[in-house]
N, C-alpha and C positions, 0 to 999 in steps of 0.2 A: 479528620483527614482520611480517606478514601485512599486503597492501594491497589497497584495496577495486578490482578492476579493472572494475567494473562499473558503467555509464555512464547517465545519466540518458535517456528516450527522447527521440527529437526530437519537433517537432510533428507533422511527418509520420506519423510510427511511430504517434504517439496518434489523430491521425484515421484510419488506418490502421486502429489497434485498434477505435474504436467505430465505423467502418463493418461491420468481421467480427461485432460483437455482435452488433449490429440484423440483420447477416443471420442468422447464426445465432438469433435470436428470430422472424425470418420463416418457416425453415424449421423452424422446430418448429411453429410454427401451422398452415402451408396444405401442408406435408410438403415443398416445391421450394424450390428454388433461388432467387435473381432478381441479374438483371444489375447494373451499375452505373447504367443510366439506368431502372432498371423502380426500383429503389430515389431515386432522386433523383426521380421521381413520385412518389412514394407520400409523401417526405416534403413534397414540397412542395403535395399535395391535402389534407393534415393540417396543412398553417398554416393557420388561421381567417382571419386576417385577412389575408391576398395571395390569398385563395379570394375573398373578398367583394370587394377592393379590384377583381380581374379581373372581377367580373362588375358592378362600378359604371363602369368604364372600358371596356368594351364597351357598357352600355347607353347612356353617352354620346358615342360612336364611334357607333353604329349610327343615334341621334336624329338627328346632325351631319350625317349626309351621306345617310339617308334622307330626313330632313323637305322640305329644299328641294333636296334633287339635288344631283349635284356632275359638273360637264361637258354633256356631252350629254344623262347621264340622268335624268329630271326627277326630282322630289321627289311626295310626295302632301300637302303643304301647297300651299295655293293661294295664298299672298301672298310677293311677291317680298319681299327687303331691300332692291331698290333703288326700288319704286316707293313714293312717298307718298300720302296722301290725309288723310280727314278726321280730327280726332283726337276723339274717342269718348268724355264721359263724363271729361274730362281727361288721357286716356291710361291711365288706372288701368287696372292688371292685371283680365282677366276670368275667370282661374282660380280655382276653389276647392276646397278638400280638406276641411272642415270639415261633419261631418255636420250637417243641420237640429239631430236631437236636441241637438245640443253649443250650437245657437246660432248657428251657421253658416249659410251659403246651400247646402248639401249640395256633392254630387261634380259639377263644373261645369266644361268646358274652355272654353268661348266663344270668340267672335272675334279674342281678341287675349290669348290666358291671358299673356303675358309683359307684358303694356300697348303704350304708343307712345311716341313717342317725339315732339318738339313740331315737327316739322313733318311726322307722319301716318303714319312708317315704322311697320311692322310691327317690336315688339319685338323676339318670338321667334325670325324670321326672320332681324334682323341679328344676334342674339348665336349663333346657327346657324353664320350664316356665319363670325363672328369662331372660332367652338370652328373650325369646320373647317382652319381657316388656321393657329390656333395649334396645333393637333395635329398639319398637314402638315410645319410650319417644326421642331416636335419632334422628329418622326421623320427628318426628315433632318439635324440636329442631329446626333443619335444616332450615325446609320449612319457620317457623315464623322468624329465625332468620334473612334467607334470605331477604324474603319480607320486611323485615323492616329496614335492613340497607338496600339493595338496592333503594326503596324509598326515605328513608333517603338522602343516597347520591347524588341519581338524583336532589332532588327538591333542596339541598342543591347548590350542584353545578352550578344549568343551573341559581337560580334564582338570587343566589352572595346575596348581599346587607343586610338589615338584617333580610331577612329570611335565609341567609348561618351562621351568626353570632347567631340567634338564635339557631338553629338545631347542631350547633355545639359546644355552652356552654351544652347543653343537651349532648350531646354526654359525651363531658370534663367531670359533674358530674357522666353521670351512669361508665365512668374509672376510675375516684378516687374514688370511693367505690369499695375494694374487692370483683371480681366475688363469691366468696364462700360464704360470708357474706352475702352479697345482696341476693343469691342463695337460703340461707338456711333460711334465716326468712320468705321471699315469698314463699320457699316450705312449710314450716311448716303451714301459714295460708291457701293454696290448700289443705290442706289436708283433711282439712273439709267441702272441696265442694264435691259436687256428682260430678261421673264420673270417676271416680278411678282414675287412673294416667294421666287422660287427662289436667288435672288442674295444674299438674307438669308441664308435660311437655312443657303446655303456657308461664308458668311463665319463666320457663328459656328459653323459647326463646326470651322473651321480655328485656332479661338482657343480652342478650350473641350477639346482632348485629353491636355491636359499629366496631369492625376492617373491617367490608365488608364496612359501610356507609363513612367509611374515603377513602378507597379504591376509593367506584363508585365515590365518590364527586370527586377524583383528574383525574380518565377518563372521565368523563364529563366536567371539567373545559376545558380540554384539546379538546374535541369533539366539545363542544359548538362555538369553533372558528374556524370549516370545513367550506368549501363550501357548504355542503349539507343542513347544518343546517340554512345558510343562505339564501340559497334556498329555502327549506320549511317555513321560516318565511316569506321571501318575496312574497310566492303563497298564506301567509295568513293561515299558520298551525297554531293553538292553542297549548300555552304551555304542554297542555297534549299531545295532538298527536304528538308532537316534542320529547316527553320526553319517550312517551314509544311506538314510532313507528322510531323512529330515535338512540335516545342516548340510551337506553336502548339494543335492538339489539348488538350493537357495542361492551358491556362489558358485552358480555354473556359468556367470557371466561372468566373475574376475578370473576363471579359473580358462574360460576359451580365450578371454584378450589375453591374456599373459601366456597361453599356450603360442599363438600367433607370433609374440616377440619372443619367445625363449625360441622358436626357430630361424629368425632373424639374426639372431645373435646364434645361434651355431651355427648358421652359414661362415658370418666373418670368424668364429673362433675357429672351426676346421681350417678355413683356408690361413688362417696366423700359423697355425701349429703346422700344416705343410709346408709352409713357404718359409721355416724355420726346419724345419726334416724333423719335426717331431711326429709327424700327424700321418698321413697319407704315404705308405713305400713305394717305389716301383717293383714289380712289374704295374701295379692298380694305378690308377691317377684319377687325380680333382685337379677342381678348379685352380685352386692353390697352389698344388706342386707343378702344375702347369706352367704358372709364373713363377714361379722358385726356379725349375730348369729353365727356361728362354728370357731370365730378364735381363742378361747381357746382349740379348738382340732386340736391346727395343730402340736401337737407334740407326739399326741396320735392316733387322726385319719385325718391325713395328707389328705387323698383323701377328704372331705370335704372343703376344701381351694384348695388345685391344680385344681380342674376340673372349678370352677367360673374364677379362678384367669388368668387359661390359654387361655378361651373366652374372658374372659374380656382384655387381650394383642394381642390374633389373631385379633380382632375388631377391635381395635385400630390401627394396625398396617397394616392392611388390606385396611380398609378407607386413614389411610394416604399412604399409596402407590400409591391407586387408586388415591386419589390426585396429589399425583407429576406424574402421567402420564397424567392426564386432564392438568397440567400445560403445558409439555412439548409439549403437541399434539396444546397446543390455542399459543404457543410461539414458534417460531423456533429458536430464540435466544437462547432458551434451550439444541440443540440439540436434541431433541426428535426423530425426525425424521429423523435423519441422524447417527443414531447408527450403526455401525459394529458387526458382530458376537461376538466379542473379549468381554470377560470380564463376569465375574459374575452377572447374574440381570439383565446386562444393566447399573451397575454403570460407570462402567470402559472406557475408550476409549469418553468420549462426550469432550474434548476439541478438541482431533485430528480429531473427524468431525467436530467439528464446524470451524475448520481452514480450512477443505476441503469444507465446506459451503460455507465460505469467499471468499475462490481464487477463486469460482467456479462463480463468480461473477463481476470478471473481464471480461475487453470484449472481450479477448480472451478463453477463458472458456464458455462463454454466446455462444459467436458465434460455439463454438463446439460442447455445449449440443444441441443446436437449428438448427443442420446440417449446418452451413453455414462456413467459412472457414476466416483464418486471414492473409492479404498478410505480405511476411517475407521477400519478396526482394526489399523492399522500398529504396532507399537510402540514406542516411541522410543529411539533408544541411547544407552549411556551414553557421557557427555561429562565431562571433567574441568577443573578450574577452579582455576587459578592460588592454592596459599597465599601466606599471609600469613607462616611463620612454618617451622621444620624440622620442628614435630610437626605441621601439619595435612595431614589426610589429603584424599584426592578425592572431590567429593563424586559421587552418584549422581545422573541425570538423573530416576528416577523419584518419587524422595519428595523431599522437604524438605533443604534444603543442612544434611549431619551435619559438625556442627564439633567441634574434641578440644578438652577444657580442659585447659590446659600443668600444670594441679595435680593434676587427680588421672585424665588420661589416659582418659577417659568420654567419646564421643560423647550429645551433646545435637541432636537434632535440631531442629533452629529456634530453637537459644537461641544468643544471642550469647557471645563467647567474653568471660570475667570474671564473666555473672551467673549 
């Protein structure tokens, strides 16, 4: 009895395979080659929707801190957020997007397209400033959050024993304390340091890196048993230079997606902890305390809540998109890069490339993306097949299984033995 030694592939080995596809279907098209980063372009200019997400989160990046300036460099809007005056008409928004034909007042920016606010501020102007704040406090979010679970994870990982076990009860406590909780008692004591929102947005980076350090810990476990790794240890690498010249490098693609949503996620955590006064004081403002102060006028002066509320969800929403496009561009398992025209966004249609990834990875598929050719007139040998009985014979692999009948010693091809 004969046993199967032949082992299912790992994940690796399969992203592996459908990254060789896609390149092999690249260089059958443009005749070259491409790198690992000219292919994680390409699929990530081909998700639809982290193509569009970047370019709604630039144009509100760029509004943010061109309109009124930021620092020393002024803005080309001429009304500050902080100064007040008269309010206009009730404050009512004076933009319009609505052509006359439709019934409209046509294409109209005016003195105050965002409205006022009830004692004369410039709408537009403060919810300017609040995008800009809440976007600074993001990105720094981000960056700490990153460095610190990545760290984290690394040294966790490569060094096991109980410095894994230490680093990772630490982890364990800062998750069983509620992000929010934890969030807003630390923000409340920033508040009183100089530096205005800078102090915030330390604090919540330093609570919000726990799911990236679980993350690098489990690719690094898995890194740390390469050849390479063993390589560089045996030439006499230092656990640092192994750790962020080797293992580090390798999960720069869990460590950009998840940078993407750790900034997603302190968009809404800043604007919670403002809109509770833990987060953001006045005189500064976000998005957040924006709604925190005017949300009793959302039934009276509605535009003071929609314009924060609807930055605050294109942000959101924006970042996370960009993210699932960094994902699928650092995974081919994702299908990212292997999207068809077909579908809305790019949601639509990624199982049936990923199917066309698979087969294309066969070696008859391999052999055709890579010009070379599959013989198809081989002819098959023959093979013998265990009877059932002293008189049956073997059958041949070309025709039809010949069976003998025990009565009158006559092969029947394809009839069963009795009829």
């Amino acid at each position: 009895m004969t046993q199967n030694n032949t082992t299912a592939p790992t994940e690796a080995q399969k992203a592996f395979d459908l990254a060789e596809a896609e390149d092999a279907k690249l260089r059958q098209k443009t005749g070259k080659s491409f790198s690992q980063g000219q292919l994680v372009r390409k699929r990530f200019f081909k998700h639809r929707a982290a193509m569009i997400s970047t370019v709604v989160l630039i144009v509100i990046t760029v509004f943010a801190f061109t309109s009124i300036g930021f620092g020393p460099i002024p803005g080309w809007w001429d009304k500050s957020y902080l100064a007040a005056g008269n309010v206009i008409n009730g404050g009512k928004p004076t933009l319009s997007v609505v052509p006359e034909f439709l019934g409209g007042e046509g294409l109209r920016w005016g003195e105050h397209p965002f409205g006022q606010d009830s004692s004369g501020k410039d709408w537009f102007a403060l919810v300017m400033r609040g995008t800009q704040q809440s976007l600074i406090i993001a990105v720094i979010v981000g960056l700490v959050s990153t460095a610190i679970g990545a760290l984290v994870g690394a040294l966790s990982g490569y060094f096991r024993g109980w410095v894994d076990s230490l680093l990772m009860r630490l982890t364990d406590l800062i998750i069983v304390i509620p992000l929010l909780v934890l969030a807003a008692v630390l923000g409340k004591m920033s508040n009183n340091l100089p530096g205005g929102i800078i102090p915030l947005a330390i604090v919540l980076g330093l609570v919000s890196w726990t799911s990236l350090a679980r993350l690098v810990r489990g690719e690094v476990l898995s890194l740390r048993e390469k050849e390479f790794v063993s390589a560089a240890v045996a030439m006499g690498a230092k656990p640092g230079r192994v750790i962020f010249k080797h293992l580090l490098p390798n999960t720069i693609g869990v460590i950009v997606v998840n940078a993407t949503f750790a900034i997603a996620g302190a968009v809404l955590l800043e604007t919670s902890l403002s809109f509770l006064g833990f987060g953001v004081q006045p005189p500064e403002s976000s998005l957040g305390l924006l709604i925190s102060q005017y949300q009793n006028a959302f039934t009276t002066r509605p535009w003071l809540f929609w314009w924060p509320g609807m930055l605050i969800l294109a942000i959101a929403l924006s970042v996370n998109f960009l993210g699932d496009g960094l994902r699928d561009a650092f995974d081919p398992r994702q299908g990212g890069g292997a999207r068809k025209k077909k579908g809305f966004l790019g949601f639509s249609g990624r199982k049936k490339a990923l199917d066309e990834a698979t087969a294309s990875t066969t070696p008859a598929a391999a052999a055709t993306a890579s010009g070379g050719a599959v013989a198809t007139d081989v002819k098959p040998t023959a093979t013998t097949t265990a009877g059932e009985g002293p008189n049956d014979a073997p059958a041949s692999a070309e025709g039809p299984i010949a069976r003998v009948d025990k009565n009158t010693d006559r092969g029947h091809p394809g009839t069963p033995r009795g009829q």
